[in-house]
C-alpha positions in Angstrom: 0.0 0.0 0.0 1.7 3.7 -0.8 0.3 6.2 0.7 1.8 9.7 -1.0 1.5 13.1 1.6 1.2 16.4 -0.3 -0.2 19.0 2.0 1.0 23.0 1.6 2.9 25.0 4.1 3.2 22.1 6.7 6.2 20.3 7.9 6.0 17.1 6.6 8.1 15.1 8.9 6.0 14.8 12.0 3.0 13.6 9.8 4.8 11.1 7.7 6.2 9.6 11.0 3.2 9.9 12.6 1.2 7.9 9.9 4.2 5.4 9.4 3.7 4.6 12.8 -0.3 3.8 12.3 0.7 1.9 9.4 3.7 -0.2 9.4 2.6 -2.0 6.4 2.6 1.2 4.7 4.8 2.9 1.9 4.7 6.3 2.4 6.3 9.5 1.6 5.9 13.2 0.2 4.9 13.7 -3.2 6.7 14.9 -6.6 5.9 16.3 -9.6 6.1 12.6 -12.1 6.0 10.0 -8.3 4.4 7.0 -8.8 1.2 5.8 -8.4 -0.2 6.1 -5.2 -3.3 3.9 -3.7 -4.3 7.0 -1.0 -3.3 10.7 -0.6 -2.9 12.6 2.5 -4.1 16.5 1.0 -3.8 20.2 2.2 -4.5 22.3 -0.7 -2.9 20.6 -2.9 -1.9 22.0 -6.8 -4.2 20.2 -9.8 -0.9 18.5 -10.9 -0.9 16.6 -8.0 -4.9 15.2 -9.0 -3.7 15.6 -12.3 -0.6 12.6 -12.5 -2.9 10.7 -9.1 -5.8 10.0 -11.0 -6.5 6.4 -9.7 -6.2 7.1 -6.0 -9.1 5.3 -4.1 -9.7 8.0 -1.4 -8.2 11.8 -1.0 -8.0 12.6 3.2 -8.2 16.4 3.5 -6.3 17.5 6.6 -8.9 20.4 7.6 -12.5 20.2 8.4 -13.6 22.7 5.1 -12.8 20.9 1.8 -14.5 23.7 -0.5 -10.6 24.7 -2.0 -10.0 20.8 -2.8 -13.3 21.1 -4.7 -12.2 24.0 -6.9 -9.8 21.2 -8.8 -10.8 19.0 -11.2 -11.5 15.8 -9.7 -11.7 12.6 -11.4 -15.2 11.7 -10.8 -14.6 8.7 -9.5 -12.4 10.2 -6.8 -13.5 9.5 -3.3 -12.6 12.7 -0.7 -12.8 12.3 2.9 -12.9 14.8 5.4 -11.9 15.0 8.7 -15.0 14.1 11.3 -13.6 16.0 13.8 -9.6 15.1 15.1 -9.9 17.6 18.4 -11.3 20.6 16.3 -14.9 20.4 17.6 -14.2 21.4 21.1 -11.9 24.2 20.6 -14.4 25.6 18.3 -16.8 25.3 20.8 -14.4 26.6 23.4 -13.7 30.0 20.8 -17.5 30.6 20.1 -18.5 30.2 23.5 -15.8 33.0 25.0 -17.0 34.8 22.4 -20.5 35.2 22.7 -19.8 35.7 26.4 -17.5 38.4 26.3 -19.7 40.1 24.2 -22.7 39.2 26.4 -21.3 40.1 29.6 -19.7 43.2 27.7 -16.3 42.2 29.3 -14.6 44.3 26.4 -16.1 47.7 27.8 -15.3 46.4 31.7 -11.6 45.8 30.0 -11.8 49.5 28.3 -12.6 50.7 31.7 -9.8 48.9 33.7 -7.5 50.5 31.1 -8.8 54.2 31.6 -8.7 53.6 35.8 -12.2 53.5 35.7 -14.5 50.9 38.6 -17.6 50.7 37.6 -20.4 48.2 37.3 -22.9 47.4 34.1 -26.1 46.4 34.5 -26.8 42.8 34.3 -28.4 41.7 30.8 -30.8 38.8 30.5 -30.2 35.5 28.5 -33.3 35.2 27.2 -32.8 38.6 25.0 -29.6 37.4 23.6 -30.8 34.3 21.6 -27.9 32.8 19.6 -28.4 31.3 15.8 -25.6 28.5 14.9 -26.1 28.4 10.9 -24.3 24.6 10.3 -24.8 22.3 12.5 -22.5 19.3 11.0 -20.1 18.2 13.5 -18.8 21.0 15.2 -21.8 23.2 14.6 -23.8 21.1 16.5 -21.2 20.6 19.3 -20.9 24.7 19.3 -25.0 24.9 19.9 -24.8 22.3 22.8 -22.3 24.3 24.4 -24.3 27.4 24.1 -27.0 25.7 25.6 -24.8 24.7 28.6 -25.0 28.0 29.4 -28.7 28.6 29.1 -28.9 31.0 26.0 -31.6 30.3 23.6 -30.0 28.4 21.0 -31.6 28.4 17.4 -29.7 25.6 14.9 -29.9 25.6 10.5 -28.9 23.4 8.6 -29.9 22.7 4.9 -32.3 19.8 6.4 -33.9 19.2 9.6 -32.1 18.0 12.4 -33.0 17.9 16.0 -30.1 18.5 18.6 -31.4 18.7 22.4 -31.8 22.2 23.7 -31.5 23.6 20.3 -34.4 25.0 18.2 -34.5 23.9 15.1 -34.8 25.6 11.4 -34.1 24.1 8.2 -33.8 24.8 4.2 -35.1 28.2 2.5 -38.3 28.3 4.1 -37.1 28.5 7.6 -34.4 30.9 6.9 -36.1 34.2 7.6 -37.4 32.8 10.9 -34.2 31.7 12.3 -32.9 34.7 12.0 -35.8 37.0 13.3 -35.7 34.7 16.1 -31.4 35.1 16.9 -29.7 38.5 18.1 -26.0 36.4 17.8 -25.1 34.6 14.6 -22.6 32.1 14.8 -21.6 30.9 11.1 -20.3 27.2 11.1 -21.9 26.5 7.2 -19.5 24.6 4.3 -18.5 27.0 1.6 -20.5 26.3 -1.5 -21.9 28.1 -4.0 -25.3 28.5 -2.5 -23.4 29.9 1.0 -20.9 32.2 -0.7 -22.1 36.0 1.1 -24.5 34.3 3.1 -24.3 37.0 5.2 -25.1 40.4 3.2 -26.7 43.5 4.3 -30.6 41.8 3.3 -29.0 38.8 6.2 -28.0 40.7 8.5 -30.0 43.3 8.8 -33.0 40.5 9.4 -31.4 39.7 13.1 -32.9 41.2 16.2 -31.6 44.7 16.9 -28.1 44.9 18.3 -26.7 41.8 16.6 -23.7 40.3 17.6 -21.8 38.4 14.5 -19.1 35.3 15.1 -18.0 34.3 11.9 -15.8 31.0 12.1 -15.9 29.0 8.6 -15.0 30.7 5.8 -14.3 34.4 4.9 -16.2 34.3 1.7 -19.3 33.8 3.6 -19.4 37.5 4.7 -19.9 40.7 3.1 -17.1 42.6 4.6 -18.5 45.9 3.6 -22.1 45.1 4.8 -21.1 44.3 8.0 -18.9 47.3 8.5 -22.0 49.7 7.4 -24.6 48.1 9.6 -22.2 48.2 12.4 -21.6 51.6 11.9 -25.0 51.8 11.5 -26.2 50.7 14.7 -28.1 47.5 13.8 -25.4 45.5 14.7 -23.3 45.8 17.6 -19.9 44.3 16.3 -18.4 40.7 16.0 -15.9 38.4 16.2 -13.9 37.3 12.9 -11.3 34.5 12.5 -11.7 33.9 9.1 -11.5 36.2 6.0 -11.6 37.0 2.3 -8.4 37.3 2.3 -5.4 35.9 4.3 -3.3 36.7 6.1 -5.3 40.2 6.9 -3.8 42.9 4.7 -2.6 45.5 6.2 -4.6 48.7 6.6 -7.5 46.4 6.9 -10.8 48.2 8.5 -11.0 45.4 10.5 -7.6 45.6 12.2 -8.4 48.5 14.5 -12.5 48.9 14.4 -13.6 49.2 18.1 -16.3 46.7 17.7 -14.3 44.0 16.2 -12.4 41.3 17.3 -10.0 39.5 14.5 -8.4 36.7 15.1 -5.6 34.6 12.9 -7.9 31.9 11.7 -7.2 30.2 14.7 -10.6 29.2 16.2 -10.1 25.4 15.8 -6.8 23.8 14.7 -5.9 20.5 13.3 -4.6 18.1 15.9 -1.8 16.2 14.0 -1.9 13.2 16.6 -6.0 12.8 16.4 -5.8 13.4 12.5 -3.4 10.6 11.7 -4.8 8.1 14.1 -8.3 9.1 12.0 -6.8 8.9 8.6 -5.4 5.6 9.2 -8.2 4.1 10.9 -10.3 5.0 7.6 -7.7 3.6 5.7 -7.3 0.3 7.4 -11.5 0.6 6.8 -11.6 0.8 3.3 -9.0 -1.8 3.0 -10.9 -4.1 4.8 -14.2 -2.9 2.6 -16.2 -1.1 5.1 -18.2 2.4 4.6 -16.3 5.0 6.5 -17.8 8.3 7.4 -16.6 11.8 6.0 -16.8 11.3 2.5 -17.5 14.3 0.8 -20.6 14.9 -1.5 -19.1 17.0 -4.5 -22.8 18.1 -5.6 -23.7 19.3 -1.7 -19.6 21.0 -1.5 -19.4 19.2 1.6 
């Protein structure tokens, strides 16, 4: 079995020990432009030469939860991708939407403001049943970020493109229950895929349809937000600022509006990271799996872009 590792800006060595390791059996090392053959791929943005000269691969593992860049190649049809379920990235994204719906709720920013200025002062304490929170995805770490949230006894409000019932959560599903979920949420959380039907999800027409004073935490993909939009309705007043760790472009360029606004908080696309240790022993138990035969979970639907 070769197993060929071809994953951008990260140091190979620890994976390919890692996953040599899992799989003693196993032939594996980093790809080349003209390598042979190889029976599975470990992926991270990888170039369309790489598809292009691996066309009979049996499954592509994608390192990161989103897949929507390996979709932009041209993949052989038969091409099976598999995503990672989860590999430690569900709880820290729970952990980073959580603090942030919290700071904002408990307004710790303006007690931090104060502190800064000498001022002691108190804040009148607001009620979690007028700060309802909308998760829009709730795959696998959406729906561990809404159970979270409902630890803490906000009203949680889940979408998803179908209907799916989580505990504590109320649901919403597909177009018709768009508008609803999101006159019934002051905080949007974005956990959705990136597809063509999500691209700028979150426009002026979205946004503006929250309760007033909306709180925004955007933590999938930059292209799922109007930057503009957001920055006119905050200034605005309709919304009352946000958290970002992902954006249209990346790194942040510099001179950004979103660097210094006072009612935004940007962060280095750091909200849930891959967990090399958890991600190999995943990727090799799927590939033990599907050389056994047996269904394993994570493959990626193409038509649904995730």
């Amino acid at each position: 079995m070769n197993i060929t590792f071809c994953c951008t800006d990260t140091k190979a060595e620890p994976w390919l020990q890692g996953l040599q390791a899992a799989l003693p059996p196993a032939s594996i090392s980093i790809w080349q432009p003209g390598a042979p053959q190889a029976d599975y791929a470990v992926v991270w943005a990888p170039p369309q030469q790489f598809v292009d000269e691996q066309p009979a691969l049996k499954a592509l593992f994608n390192i990161g939860a989103g897949v929507d860049a390996l979709l932009k190649l041209r993949l052989p049809p038969a091409m099976r991708v598999v995503r990672l379920d989860d590999a430690g990235m569900a709880v820290q994204m729970a952990e980073y939407v959580c603090h942030a719906v919290i700071r904002h709720f408990r307004e710790f920013d303006a007690y931090e403001a104060d502190m800064q200025a000498g001022r002691w002062g108190y804040r009148k304490p607001r009620l979690r049943s007028e700060f309802p929170v909308g998760v829009m995805g709730l795959g696998v770490l959406g729906e561990r970020v809404a159970r979270a949230l409902a630890q803490f006894d906000f009203p949680v409000n889940g979408w998803s493109r179908s209907p799916k019932a989580i505990e504590g959560v109320r649901g919403f599903s597909g177009a018709d229950g768009f508008s609803d979920f999101l006159a019934a949420s002051r905080v949007l959380v974005n956990l959705l895929p990136l597809t063509p039907d999500t691209q700028d999800i979150m426009d002026r027409e979205t946004l503006s349809r929250l309760q007033p004073g909306a709180y925004v935490v955007n933590v999938a993909r930059g292209a799922h937000l109007v930057e503009e939009d957001l920055l006119a309705l905050i200034d605005s007043g309709q919304v009352a600022g946000a958290t970002l760790d992902v954006f249209r472009k990346e790194p942040l360029p510099a001179g950004h509006p979103f660097w210094n606004h006072p009612r935004i908080v940007a962060t280095p696309h750091t909200s849930a990271r891959t967990l090399r240790e958890e991600s190999i022993a995943q990727i090799a138990g799927k590939i033990a799996a599907l050389q056994r035969g047996e269904p394993v979970a994570g493959i990626v639907d193409p038509g649904r872009g995730y």
